[in-house]
Backbone as XML, in Angstrom:
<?xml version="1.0"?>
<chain id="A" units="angstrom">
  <residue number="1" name="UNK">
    <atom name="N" x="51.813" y="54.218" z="-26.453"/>
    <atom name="CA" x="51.960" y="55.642" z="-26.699"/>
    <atom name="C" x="52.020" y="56.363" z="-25.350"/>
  </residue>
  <residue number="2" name="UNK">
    <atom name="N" x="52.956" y="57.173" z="-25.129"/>
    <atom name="CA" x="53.413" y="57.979" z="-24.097"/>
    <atom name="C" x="51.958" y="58.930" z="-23.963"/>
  </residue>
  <residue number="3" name="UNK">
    <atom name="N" x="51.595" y="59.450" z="-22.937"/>
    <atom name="CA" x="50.987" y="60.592" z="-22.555"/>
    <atom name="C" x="51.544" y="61.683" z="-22.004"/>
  </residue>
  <residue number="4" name="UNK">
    <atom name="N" x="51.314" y="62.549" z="-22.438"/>
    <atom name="CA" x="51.999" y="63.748" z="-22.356"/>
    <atom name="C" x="50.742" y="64.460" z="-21.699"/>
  </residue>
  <residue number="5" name="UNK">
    <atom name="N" x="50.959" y="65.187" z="-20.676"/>
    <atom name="CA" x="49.607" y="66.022" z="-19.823"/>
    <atom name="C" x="50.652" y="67.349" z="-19.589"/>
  </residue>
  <residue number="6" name="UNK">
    <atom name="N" x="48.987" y="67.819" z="-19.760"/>
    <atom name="CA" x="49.252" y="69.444" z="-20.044"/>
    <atom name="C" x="48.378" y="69.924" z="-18.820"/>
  </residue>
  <residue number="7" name="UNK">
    <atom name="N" x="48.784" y="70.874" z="-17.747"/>
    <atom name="CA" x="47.638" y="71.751" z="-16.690"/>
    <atom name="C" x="47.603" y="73.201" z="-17.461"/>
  </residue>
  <residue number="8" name="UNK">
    <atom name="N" x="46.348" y="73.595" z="-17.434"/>
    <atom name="CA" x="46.465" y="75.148" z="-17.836"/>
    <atom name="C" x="44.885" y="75.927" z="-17.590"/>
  </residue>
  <residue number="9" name="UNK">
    <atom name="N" x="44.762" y="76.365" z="-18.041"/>
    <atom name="CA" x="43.305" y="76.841" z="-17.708"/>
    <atom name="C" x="43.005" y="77.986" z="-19.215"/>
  </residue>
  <residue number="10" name="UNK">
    <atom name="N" x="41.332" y="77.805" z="-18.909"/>
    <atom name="CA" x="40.679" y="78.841" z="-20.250"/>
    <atom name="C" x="41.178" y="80.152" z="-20.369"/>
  </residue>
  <residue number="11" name="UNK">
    <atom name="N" x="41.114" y="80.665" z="-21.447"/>
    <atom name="CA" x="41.690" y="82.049" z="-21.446"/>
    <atom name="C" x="43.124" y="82.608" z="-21.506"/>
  </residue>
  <residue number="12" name="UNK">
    <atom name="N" x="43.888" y="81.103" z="-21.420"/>
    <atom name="CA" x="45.350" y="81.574" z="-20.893"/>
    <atom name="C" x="45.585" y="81.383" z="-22.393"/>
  </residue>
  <residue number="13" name="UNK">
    <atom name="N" x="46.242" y="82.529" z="-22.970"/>
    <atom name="CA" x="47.110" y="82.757" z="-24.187"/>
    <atom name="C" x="48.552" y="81.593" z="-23.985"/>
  </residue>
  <residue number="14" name="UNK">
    <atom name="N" x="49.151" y="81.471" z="-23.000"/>
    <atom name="CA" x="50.626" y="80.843" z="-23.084"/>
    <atom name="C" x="50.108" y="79.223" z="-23.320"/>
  </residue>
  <residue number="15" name="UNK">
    <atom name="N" x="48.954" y="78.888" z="-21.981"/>
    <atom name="CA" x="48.435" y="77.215" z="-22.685"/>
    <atom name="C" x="48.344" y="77.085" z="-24.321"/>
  </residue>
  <residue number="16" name="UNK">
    <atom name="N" x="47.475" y="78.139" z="-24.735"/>
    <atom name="CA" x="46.979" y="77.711" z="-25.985"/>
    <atom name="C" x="48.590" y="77.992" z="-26.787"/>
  </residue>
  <residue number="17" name="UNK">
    <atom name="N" x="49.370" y="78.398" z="-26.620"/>
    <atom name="CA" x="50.252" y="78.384" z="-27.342"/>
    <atom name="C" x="51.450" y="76.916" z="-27.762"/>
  </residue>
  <residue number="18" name="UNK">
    <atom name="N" x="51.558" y="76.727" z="-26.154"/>
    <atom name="CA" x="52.335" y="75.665" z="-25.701"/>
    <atom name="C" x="51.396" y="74.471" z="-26.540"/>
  </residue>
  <residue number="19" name="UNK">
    <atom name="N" x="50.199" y="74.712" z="-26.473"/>
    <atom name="CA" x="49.421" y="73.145" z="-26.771"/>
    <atom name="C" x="49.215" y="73.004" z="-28.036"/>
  </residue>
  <residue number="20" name="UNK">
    <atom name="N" x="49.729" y="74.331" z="-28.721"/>
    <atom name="CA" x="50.000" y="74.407" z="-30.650"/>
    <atom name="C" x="51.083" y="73.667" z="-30.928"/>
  </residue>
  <residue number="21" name="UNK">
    <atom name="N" x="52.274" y="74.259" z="-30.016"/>
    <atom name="CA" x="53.590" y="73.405" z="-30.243"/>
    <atom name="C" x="53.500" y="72.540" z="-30.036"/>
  </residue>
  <residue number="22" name="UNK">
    <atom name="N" x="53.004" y="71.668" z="-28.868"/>
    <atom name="CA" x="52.631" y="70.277" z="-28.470"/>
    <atom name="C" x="52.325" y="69.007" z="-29.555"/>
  </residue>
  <residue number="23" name="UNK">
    <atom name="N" x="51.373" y="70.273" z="-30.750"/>
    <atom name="CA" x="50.552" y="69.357" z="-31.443"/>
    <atom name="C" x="51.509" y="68.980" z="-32.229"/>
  </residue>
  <residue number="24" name="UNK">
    <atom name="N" x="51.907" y="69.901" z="-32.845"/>
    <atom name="CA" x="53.277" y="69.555" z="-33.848"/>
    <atom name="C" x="54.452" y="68.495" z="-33.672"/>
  </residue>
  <residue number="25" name="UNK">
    <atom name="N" x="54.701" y="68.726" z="-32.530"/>
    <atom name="CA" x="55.680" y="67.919" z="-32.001"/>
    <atom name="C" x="55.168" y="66.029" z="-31.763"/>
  </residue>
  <residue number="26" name="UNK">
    <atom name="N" x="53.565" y="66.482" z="-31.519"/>
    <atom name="CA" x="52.950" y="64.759" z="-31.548"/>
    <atom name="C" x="53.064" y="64.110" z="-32.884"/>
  </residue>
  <residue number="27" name="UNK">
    <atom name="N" x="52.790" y="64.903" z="-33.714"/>
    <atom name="CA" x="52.744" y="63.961" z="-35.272"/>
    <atom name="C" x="54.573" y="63.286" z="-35.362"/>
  </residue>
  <residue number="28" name="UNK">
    <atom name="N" x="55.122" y="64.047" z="-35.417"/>
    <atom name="CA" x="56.940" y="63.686" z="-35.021"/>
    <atom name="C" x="57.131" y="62.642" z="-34.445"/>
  </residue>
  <residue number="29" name="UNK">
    <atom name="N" x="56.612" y="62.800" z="-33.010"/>
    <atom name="CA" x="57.175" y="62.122" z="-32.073"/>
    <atom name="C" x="56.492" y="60.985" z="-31.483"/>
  </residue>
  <residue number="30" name="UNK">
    <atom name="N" x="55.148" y="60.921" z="-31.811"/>
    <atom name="CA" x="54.267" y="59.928" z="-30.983"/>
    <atom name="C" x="53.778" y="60.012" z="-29.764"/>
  </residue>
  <residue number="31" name="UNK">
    <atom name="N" x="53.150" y="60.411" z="-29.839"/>
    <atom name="CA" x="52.931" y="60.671" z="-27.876"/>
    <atom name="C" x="51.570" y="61.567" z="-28.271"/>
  </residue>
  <residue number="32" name="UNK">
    <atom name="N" x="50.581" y="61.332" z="-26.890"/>
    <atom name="CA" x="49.342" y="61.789" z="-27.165"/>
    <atom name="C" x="49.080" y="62.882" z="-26.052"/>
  </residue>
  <residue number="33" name="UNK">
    <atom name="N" x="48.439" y="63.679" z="-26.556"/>
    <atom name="CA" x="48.065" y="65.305" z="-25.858"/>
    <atom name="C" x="47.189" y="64.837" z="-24.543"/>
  </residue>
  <residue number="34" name="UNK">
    <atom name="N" x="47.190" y="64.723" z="-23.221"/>
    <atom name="CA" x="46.136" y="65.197" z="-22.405"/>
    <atom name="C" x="45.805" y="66.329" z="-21.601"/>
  </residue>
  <residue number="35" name="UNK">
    <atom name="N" x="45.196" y="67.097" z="-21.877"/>
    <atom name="CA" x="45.207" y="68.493" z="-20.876"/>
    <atom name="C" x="43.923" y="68.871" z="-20.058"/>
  </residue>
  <residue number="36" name="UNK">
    <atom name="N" x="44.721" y="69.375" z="-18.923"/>
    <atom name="CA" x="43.781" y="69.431" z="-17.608"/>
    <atom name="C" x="43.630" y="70.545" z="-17.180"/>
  </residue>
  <residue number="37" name="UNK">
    <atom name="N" x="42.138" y="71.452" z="-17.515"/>
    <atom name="CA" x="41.862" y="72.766" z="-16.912"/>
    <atom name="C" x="42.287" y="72.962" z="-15.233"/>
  </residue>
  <residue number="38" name="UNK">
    <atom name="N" x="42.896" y="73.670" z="-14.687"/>
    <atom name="CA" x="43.461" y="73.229" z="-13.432"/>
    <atom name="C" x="42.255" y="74.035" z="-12.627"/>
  </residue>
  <residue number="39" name="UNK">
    <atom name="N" x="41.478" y="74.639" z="-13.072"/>
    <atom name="CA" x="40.481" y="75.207" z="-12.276"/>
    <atom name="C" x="39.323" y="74.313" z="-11.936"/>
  </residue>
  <residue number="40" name="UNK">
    <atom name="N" x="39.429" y="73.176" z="-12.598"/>
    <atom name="CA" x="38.058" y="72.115" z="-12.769"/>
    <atom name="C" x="38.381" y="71.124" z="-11.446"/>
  </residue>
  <residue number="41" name="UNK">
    <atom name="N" x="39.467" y="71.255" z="-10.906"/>
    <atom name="CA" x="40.129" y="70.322" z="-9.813"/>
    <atom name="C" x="40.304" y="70.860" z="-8.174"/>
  </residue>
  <residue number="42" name="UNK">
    <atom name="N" x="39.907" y="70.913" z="-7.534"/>
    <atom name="CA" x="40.872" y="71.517" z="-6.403"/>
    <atom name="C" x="42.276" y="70.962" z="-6.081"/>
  </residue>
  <residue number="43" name="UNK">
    <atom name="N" x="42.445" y="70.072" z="-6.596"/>
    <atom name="CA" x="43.740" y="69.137" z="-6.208"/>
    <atom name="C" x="44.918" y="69.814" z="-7.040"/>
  </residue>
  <residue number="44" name="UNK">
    <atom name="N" x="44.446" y="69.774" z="-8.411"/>
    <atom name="CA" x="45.052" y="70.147" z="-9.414"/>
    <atom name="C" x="45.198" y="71.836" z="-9.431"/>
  </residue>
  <residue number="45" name="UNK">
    <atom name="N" x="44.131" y="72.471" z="-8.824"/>
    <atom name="CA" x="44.058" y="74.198" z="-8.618"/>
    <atom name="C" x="45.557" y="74.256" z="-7.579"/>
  </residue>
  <residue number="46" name="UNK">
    <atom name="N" x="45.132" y="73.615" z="-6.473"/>
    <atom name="CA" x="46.024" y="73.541" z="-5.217"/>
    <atom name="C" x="47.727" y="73.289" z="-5.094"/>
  </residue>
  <residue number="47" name="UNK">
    <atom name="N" x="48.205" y="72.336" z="-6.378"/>
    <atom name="CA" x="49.106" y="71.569" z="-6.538"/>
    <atom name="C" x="49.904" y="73.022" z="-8.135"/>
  </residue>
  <residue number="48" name="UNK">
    <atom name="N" x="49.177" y="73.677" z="-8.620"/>
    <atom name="CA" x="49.546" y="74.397" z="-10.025"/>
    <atom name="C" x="49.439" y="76.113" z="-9.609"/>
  </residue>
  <residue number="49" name="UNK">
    <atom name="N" x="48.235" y="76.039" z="-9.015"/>
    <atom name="CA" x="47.690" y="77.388" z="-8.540"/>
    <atom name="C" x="47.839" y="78.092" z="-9.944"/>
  </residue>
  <residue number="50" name="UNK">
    <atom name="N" x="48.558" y="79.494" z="-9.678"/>
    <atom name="CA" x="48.839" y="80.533" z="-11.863"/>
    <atom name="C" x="49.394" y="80.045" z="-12.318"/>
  </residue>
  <residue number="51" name="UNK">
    <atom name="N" x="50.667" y="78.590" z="-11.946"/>
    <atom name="CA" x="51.682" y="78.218" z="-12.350"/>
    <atom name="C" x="51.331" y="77.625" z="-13.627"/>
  </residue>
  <residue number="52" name="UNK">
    <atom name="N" x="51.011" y="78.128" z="-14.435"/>
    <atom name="CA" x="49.921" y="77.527" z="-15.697"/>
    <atom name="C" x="50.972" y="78.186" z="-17.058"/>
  </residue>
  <residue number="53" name="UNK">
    <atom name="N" x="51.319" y="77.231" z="-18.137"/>
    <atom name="CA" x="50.981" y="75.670" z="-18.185"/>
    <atom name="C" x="52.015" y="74.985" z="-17.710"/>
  </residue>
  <residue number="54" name="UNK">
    <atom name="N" x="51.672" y="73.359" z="-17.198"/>
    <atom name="CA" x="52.854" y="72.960" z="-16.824"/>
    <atom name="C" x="52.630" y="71.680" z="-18.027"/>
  </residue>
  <residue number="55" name="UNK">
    <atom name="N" x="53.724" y="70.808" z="-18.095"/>
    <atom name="CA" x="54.126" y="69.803" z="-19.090"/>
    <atom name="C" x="54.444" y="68.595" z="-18.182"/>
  </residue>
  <residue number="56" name="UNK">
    <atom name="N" x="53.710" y="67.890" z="-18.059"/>
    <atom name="CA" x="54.741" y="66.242" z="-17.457"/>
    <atom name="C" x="54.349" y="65.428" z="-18.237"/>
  </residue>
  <residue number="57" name="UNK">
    <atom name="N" x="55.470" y="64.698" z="-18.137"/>
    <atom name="CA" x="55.487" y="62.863" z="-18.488"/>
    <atom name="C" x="55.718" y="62.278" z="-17.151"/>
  </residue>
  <residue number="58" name="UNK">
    <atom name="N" x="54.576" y="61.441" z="-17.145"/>
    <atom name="CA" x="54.132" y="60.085" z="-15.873"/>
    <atom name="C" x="54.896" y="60.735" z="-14.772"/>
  </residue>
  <residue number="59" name="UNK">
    <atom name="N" x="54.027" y="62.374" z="-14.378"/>
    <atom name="CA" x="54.019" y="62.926" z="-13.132"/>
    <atom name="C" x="55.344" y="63.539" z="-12.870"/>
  </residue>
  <residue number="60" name="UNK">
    <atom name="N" x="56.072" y="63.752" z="-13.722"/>
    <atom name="CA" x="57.201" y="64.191" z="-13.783"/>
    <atom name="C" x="57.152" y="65.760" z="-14.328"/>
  </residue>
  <residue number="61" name="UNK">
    <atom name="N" x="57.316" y="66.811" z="-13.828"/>
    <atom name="CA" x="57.708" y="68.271" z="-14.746"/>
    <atom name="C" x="58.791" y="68.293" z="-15.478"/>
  </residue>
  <residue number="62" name="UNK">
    <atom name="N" x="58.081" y="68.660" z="-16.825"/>
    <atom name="CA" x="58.955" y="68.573" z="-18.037"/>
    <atom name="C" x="60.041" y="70.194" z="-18.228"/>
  </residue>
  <residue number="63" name="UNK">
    <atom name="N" x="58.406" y="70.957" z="-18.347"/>
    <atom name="CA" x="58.682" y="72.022" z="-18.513"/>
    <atom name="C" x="57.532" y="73.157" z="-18.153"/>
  </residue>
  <residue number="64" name="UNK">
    <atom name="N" x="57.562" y="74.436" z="-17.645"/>
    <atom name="CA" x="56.838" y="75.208" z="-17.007"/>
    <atom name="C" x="56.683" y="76.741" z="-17.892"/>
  </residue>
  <residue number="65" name="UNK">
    <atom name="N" x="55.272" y="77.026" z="-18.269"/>
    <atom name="CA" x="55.067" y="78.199" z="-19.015"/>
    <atom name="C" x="55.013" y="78.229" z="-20.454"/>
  </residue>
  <residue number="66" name="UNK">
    <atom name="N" x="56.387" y="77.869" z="-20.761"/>
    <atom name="CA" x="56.714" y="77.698" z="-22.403"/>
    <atom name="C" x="56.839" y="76.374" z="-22.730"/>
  </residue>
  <residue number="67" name="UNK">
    <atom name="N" x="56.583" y="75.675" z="-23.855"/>
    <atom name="CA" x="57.437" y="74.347" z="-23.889"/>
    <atom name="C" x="59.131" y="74.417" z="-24.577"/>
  </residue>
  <residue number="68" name="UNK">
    <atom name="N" x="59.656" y="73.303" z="-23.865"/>
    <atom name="CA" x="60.965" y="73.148" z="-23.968"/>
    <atom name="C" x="61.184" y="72.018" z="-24.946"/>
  </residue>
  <residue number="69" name="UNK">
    <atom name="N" x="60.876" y="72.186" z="-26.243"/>
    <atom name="CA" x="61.001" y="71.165" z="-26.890"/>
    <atom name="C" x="62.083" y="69.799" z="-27.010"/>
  </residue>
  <residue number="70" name="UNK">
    <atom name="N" x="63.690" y="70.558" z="-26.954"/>
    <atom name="CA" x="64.964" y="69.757" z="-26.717"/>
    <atom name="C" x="64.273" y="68.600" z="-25.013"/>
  </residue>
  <residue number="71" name="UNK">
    <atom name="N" x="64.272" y="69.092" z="-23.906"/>
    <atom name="CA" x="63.814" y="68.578" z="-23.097"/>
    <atom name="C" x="62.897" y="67.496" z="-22.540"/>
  </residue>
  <residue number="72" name="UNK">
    <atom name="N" x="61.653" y="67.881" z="-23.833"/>
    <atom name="CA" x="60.493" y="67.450" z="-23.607"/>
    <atom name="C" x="60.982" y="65.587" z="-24.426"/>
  </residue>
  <residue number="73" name="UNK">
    <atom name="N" x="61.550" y="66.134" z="-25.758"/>
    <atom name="CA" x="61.817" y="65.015" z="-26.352"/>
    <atom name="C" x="62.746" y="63.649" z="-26.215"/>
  </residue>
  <residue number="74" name="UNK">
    <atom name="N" x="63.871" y="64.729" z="-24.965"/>
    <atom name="CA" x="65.107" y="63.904" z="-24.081"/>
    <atom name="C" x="64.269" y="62.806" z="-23.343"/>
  </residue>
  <residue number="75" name="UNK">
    <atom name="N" x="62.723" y="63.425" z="-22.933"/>
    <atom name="CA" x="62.523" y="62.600" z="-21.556"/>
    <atom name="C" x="61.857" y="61.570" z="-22.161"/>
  </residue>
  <residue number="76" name="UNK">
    <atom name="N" x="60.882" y="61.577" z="-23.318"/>
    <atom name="CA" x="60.356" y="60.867" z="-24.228"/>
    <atom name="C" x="60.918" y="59.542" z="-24.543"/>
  </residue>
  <residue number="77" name="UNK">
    <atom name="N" x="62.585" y="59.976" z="-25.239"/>
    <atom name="CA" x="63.119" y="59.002" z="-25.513"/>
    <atom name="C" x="63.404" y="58.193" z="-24.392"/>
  </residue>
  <residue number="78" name="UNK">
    <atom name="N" x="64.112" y="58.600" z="-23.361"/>
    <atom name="CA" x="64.603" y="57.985" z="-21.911"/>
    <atom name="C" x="63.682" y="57.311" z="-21.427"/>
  </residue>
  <residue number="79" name="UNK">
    <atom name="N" x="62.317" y="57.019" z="-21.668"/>
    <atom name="CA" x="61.168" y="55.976" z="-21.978"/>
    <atom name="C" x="61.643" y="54.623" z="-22.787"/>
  </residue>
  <residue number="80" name="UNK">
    <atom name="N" x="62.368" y="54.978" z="-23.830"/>
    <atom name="CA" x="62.578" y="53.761" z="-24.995"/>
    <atom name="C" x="63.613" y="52.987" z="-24.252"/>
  </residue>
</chain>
């Protein structure tokens, strides 16, 4: 199962949104949610800063802010 990582931080309305769609899209597609408060990191603060939420597969940016569902699922498959 693919991992799908999410950066975002508490409070942010657009994470919690993106990580609704996320969920939906896991039952579909297979692939499992990990998400990383980017404030809990300096690495991760340093590397994202407001740029919150971001989307990768295996360190790759998927998609930034919103999710891009067409996109997200292109890169998924290009795994198989």
């Amino acid at each position: 199962m693919t991992d799908v990582i999410v950066y975002g931080r508490e409070g942010c309305h657009l994470c919690e949104d993106l990580e609704a769609d996320l969920e939906r899209l896991a039952g579909e597609h297979g692939f499992s949610i990990i998400t990383r408060d980017v404030d809990r990191d300096p690495a991760w603060r340093a590397r994202h800063g407001d740029r919150v939420p971001v989307v990768e597969v295996d360190g790759e940016v998927v998609c930034e802010y919103f999710l891009d569902p067409a996109t997200l699922i292109a890169r998924l498959e290009s795994k198989n």
